[in-house]
C-alpha positions in Angstrom: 17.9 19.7 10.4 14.1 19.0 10.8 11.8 18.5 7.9 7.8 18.4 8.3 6.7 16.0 6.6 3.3 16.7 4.6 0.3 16.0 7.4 -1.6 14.4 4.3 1.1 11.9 4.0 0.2 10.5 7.4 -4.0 9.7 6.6 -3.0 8.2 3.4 -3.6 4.4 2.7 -0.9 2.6 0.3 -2.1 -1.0 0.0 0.6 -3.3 -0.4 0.7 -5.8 -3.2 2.5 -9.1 -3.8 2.5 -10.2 -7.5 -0.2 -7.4 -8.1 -2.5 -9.1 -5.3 -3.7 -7.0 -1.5 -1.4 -8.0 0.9 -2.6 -5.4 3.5 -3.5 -1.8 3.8 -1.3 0.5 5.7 -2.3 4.0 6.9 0.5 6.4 6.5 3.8 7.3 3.5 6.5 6.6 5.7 4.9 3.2 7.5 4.1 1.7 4.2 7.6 2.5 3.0 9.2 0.9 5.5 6.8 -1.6 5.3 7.7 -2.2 1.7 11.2 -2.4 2.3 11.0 -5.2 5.0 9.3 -7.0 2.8 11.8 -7.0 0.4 14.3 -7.5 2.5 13.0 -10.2 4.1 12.2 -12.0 0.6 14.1 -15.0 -0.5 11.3 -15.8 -3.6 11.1 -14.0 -6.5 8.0 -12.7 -5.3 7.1 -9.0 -7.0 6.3 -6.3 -3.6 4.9 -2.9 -4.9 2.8 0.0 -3.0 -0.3 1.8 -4.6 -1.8 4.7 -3.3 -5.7 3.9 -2.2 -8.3 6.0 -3.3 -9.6 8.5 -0.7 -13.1 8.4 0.4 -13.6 11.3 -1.8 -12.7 9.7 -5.1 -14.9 7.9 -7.1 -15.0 4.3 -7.2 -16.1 1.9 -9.7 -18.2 -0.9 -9.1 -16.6 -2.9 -11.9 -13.3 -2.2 -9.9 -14.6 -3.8 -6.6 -13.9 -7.6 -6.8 -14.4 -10.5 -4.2 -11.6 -11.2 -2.0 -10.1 -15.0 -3.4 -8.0 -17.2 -1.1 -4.3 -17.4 -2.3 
């Protein structure tokens, strides 16, 4: 059986976090998923992996919300 997956799924951007800091941005539902899951998988720490949805160009974002990018 074939399922279509949603075509808005695929220009999405889900940035991956570890312990609530920007690991990477990845374009795409499925590619950050598996992403996600090979990272967990892959982890022997007790390190905290989650994805969040990026806002589109279209949304609104806050300056307050931009902050400098800090070496781990």
């Amino acid at each position: 059986m074939y399922v279509e997956e949603d075509p808005h799924t695929f220009d999405t951007w889900f940035n991956l976090m570890v312990n609530n800091k920007l690991l990477v941005s990845i374009k795409g539902k499925e590619t950050a998923e598996w992403f996600l899951k090979m990272m967990q998988c892959g982890s022997r720490t007790k390190e905290t992996y989650t994805l969040v949805r990026k806002p589109s160009d279209t949304e609104d974002v806050s300056l307050d919300t931009i902050k400098a990018v800090r070496p781990w």
